[in-house]
C-alpha positions in Angstrom: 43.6 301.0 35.3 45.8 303.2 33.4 46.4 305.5 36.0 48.0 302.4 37.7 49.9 301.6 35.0 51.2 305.0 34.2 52.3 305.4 38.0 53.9 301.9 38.0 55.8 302.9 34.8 57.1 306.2 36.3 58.3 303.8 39.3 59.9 301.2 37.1 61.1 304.0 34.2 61.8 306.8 35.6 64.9 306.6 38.0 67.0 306.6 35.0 65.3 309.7 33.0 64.3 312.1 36.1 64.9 315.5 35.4 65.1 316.3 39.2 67.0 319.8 39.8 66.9 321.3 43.3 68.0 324.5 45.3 71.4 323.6 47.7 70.9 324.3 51.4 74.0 326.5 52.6 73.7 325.3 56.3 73.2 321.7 56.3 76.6 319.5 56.7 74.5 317.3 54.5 71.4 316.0 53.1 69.3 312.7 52.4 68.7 311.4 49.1 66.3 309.1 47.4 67.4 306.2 45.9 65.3 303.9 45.7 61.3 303.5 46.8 60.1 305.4 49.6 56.7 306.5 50.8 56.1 309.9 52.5 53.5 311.0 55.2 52.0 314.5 54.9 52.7 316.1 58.2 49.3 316.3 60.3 50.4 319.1 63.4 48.0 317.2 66.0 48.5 313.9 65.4 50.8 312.2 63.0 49.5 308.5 62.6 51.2 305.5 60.9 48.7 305.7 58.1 48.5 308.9 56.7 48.6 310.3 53.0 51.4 309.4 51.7 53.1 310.6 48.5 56.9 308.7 46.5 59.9 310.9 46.3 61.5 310.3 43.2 65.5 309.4 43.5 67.4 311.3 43.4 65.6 314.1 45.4 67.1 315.0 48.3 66.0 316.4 51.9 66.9 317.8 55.7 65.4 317.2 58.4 63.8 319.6 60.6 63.3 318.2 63.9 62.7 315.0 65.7 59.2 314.9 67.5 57.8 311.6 68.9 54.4 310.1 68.9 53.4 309.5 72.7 49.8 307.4 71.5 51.2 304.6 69.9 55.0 305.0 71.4 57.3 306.0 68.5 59.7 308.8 67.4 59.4 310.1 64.0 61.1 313.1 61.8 59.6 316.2 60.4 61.4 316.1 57.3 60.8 318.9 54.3 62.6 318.2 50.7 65.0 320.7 49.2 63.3 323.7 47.0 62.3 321.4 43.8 63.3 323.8 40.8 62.5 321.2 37.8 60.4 317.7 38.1 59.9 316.6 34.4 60.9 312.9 33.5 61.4 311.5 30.2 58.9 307.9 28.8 60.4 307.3 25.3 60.1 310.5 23.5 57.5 312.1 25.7 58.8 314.8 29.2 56.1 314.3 31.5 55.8 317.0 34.4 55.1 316.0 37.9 54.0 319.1 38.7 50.6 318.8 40.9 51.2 315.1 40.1 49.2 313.2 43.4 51.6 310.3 44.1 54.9 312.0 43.2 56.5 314.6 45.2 57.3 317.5 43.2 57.5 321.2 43.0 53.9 322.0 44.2 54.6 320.3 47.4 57.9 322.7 48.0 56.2 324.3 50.9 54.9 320.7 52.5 56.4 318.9 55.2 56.4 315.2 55.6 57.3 313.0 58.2 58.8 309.3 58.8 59.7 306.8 61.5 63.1 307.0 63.5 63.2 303.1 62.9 62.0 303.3 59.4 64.6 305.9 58.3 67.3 304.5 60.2 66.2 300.8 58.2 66.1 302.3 54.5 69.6 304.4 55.2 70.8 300.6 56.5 69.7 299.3 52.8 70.9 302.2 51.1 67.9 303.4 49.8 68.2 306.4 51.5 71.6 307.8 51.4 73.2 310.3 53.0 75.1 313.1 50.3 77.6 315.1 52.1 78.3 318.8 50.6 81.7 319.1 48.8 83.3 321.3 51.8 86.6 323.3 51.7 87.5 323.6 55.3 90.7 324.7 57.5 92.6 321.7 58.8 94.7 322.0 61.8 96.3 320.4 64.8 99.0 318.3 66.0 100.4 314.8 65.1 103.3 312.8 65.7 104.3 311.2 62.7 107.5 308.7 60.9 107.4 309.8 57.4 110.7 308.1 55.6 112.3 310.8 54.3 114.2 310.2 50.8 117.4 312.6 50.7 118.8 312.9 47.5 122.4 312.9 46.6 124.6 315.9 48.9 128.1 316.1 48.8 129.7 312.3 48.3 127.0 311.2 49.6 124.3 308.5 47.6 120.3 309.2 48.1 119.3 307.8 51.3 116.2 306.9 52.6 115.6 307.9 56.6 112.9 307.3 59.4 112.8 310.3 61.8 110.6 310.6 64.4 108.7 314.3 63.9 106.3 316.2 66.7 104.5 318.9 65.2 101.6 320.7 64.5 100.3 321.3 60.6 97.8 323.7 59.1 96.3 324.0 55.8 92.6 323.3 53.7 90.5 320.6 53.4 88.3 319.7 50.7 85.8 316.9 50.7 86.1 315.4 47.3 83.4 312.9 47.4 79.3 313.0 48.5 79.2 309.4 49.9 82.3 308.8 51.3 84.5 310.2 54.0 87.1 311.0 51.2 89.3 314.3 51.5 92.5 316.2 50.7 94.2 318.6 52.6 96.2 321.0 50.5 98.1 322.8 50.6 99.0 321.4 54.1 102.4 323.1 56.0 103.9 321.6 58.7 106.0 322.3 61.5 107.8 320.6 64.5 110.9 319.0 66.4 111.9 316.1 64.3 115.0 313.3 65.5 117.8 313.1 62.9 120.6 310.9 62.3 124.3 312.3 63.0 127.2 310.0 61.8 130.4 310.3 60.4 129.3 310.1 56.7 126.8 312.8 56.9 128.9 315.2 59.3 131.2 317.6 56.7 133.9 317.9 59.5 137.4 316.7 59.9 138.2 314.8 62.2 134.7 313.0 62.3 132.9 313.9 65.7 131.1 310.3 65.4 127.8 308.9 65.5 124.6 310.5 67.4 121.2 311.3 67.1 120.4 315.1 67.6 116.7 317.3 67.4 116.5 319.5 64.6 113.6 321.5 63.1 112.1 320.4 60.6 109.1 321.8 57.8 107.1 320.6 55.3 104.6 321.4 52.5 102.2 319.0 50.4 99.4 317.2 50.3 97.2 314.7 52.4 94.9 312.6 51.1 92.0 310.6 53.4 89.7 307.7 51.9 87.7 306.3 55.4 90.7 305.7 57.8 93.3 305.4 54.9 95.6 307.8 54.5 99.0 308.5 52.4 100.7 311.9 51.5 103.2 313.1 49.5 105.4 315.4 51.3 108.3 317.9 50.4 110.5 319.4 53.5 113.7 320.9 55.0 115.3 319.8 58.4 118.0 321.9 60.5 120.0 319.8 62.8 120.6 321.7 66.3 123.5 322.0 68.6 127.5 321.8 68.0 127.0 318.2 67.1 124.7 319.3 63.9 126.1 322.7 62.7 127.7 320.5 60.1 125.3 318.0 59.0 125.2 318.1 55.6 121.4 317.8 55.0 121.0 321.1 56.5 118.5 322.8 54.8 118.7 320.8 52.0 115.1 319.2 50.4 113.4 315.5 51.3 110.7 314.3 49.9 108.5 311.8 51.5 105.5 309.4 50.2 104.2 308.5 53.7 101.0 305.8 53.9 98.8 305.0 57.0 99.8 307.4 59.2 97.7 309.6 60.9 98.4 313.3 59.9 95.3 314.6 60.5 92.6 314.2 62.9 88.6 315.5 63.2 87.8 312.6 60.1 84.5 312.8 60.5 82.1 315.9 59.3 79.7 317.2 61.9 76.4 314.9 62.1 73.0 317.1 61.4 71.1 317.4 64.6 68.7 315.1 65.3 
């Protein structure tokens, strides 16, 4: 009876004073974590069954897993899964640290060597409920590609004339480093980021430094840019500093030639590849 009730305490308790620490896998894109209850099955080679011994994998533990094998007797597939190299497993009840080490319900650093298994359909139904959740590593990656973009340019004051604010049409590519700043979410920012492309800009007779005034147009110029991109899910907004050159007779004068704009550009989509690469299955 009080075996029960000090495992039922260490369920009901212990998620908020778990002294879990664990090694970090280098190759996985990400892991699994605990967070809630979840039973186990020791791997049996020959014949994994539906009822097996099982053991609880205290949150916030966190595992790969290895392979996907499937179970031709009773018709279902199931993952070899093996936990991450358990370096500490004490947890805290009042002012005792209990050890889980050899512990028989409670996966802990004894079992660092074991492999256990689970349903397709029963992981897939706890990752549904969030007890299981995914927890991505914090990458640092190198962004690149093309986009096709209308970031409103704001071009302060040049010559007599006030700070304007300007759609152009750009066709680039950009390059630069993407870091993953958050576990859970598909949440990232690029910077630095440069880009570089063919961009449409505005020609009239206010912002052409001639006399007489050659008139209105629209002209290609080049146009680059430095800053920073941020992603959270499909959202994304940037803040953006750059310098355009006009092309041709009709923009030899222009006179934001060279000259800085600054852009704060939302929903547009700068960068592609959002996802992370899944973990083989």
């Amino acid at each position: 009876m009080k075996s029960k009730l000090f495992v039922l305490s260490l369920i009901l308790i212990s998620p908020f004073f778990t002294c879990y620490s664990q090694e970090q896998d280098v190759d996985a894109p990400f892991y699994y974590q605990i967070s809630g209850l979840v039973y186990v099955y020791d791997y049996d080679v020959k014949t994994p069954k539906q009822l097996t011994t099982f053991k609880i994998p205290k949150a916030p533990l966190k595992f790969s897993i290895q392979r996907k094998e499937k179970n031709k007797a009773d018709d279902y597939d199931f993952y070899i899964i093996k936990f991450l190299t358990i370096i500490k497993d004490d947890v805290s009840i009042g002012a005792k640290t209990v050890s889980l080490t050899g512990n028989a319900q409670f996966v802990n650093s004894a079992d660092n060597d074991k492999y256990y298994w689970l349903r397709q359909d029963e992981l897939d139904n706890l990752v549904a409920e969030k007890t299981i959740v995914k927890s991505y590593k914090l990458t640092i990656k190198p962004a690149y590609g093309a986009s096709v973009s209308l970031p409103f340019k704001l071009r302060p004051k040049t010559n007599d004339q006030n700070t304007k604010l300007t759609p152009d049409i750009t066709l680039g590519g950009y390059l630069g480093i993407r870091w993953r700043i958050s576990r859970k979410e598909p949440f990232y920012v690029t910077a630095p980021i440069v880009t570089l492309g063919l961009s449409t800009l505005p020609i009239s007779n206010e912002t052409d430094g001639t006399v007489p005034d050659k008139g209105d147009g629209m002209v290609l110029g080049t146009t680059v840019s430095t800053g920073a991109v941020f992603q959270l899910n499909d959202f994304q907004f940037g803040f953006l500093m750059g310098w355009d050159h006009a092309t041709g007779e009709l923009g030899k004068t222009w006179i934001y030639n060279d000259k800085p704009w600054y852009s704060f550009s939302i929903g547009f989509s700068f960068l592609g590849n959002r996802k992370e690469p899944e973990e083989k299955k």
